[in-house]
C-alpha positions as CSV (number, residue, x, y, z in Angstrom):
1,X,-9.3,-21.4,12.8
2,X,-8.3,-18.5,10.3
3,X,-8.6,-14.7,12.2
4,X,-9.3,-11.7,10.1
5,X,-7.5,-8.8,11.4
6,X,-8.1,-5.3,10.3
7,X,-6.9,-2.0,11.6
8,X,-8.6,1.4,11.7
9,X,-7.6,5.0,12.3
10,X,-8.7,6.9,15.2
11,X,-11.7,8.6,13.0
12,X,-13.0,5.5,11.2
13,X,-13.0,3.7,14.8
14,X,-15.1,7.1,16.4
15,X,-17.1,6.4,13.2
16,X,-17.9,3.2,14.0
17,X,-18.6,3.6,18.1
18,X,-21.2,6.3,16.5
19,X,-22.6,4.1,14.4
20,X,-22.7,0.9,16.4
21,X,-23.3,-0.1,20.2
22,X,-20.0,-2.7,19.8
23,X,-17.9,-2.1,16.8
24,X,-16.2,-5.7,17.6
25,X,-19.7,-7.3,17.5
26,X,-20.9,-5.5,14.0
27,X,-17.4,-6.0,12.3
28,X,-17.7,-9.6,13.6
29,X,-21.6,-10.1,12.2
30,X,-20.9,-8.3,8.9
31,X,-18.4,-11.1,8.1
32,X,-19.9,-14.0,9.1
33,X,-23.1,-13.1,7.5
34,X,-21.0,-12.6,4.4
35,X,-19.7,-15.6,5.1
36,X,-22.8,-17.4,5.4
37,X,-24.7,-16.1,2.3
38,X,-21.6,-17.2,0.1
39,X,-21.8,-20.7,1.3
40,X,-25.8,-20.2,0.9
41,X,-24.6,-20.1,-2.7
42,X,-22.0,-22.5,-2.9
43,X,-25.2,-25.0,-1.4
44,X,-27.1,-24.0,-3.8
45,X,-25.0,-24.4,-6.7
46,X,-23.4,-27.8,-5.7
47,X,-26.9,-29.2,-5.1
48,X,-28.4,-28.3,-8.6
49,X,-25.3,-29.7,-10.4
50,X,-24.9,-32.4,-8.3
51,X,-28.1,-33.4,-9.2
52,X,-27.6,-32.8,-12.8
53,X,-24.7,-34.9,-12.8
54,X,-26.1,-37.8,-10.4
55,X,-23.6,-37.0,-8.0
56,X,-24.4,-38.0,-4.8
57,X,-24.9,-35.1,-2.2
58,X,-22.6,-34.9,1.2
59,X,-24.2,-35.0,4.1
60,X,-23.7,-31.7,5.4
61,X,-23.0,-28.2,4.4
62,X,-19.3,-28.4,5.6
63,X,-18.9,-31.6,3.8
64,X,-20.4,-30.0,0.3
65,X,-18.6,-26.9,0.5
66,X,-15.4,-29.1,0.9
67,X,-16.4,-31.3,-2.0
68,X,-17.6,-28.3,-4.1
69,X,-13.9,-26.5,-3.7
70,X,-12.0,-30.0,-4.4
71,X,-14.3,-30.3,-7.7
72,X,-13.5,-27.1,-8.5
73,X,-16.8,-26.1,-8.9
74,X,-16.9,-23.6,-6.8
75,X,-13.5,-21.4,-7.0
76,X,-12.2,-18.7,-4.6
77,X,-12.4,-14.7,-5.9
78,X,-8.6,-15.1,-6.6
79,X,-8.7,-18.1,-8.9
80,X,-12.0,-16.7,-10.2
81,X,-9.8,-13.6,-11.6
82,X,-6.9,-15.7,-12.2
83,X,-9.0,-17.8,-14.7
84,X,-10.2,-14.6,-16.4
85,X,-7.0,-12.9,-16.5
86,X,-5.9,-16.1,-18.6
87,X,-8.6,-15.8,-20.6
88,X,-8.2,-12.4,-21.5
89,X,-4.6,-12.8,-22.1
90,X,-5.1,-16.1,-24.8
């Protein structure tokens, strides 16, 4: 399983202990609600083309967010820019 690790300076961490009970547990909601809207998206997405296309639909969200990547119809930030850097560029 990936790890995110981040590191703060003294102030932004006495920031965050003033602005939150567990600055652990906020940092660790913040991204996995992130997290979980994207793949909202990614869901949605897949399921409106794959049903444009007559493709037929995994059977869980783990499954169509794989398939959606190895179609390459959904792209990570980095390619996204990649691709439009290209663009730009031709």
């Amino acid at each position: 399983m990936p790890n995110i690790t981040i590191t703060l300076t003294d102030t932004q961490m006495k920031g965050l202990e003033y602005a939150a009970f567990s600055p652990q547990d906020w940092a660790e909601n913040a991204v996995t609600n992130r997290a979980r809207i994207a793949n909202d998206e990614i869901v949605q997405m897949y399921t409106t083309r794959a049903l444009d296309e007559g493709v037929q639909i995994p059977a869980n969200r783990e499954l169509i967010i794989a398939d959606a990547f190895a179609r390459k119809w959904a792209k990570t930030a980095a390619e996204v820019q990649a691709d439009a850097e290209a663009q730009e560029q031709a």
